[in-house]
N, C-alpha and C positions, 0 to 999 in steps of 0.2 A: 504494500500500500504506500500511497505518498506520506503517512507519515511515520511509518516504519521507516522509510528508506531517509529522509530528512534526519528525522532520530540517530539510526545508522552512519550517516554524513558529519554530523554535528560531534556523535562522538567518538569518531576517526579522526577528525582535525581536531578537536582537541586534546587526544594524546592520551586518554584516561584508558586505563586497562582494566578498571573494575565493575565496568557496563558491561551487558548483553541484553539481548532482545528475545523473546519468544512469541510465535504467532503461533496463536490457539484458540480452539473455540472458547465462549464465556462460559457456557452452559459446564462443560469438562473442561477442563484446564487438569496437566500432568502432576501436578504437586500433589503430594500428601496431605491429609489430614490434619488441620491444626498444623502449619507450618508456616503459619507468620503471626507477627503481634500485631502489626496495623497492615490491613489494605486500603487502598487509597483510588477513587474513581473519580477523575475528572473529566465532564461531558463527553460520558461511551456509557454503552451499554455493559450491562451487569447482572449476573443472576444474584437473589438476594438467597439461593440457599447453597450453591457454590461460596458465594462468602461467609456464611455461617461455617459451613465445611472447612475452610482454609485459616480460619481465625482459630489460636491457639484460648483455651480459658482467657477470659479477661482481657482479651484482644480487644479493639477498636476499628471498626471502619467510620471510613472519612469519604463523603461523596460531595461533590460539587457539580448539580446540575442548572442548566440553563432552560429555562421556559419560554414558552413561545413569541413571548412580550418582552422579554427580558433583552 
């Protein structure tokens, strides 16, 4: 996608080695169970039981979306 590959661009030129990218679906995404403290969604699509699945205990998700006026 363009902004996968922009992302991809962005940090190539700037030299950082502890980025990667993964393209997956929302619904399945490959991670484990409880294997983050915070997910974080800014305007994209999201399943909201994918992220209960991925959040460790006491985890937090963070969304930012945009409405149609906004």
């Amino acid at each position: 996608t363009d902004r996968l590959s922009a992302a991809i661009r962005n940090r190539d030129s700037s030299g950082a080695t502890n980025v990667s990218f993964l393209n997956m679906e929302v619904r399945q995404t490959a991670f484990r169970d409880g294997s983050f403290d915070l997910v974080l969604v800014k305007a994209a699509d999201y399943d909201v039981g994918e992220v209960v699945r991925l959040l460790r205990p006491g985890g937090v998700f963070i969304t930012g979306e945009i409405g149609d006026h906004d």
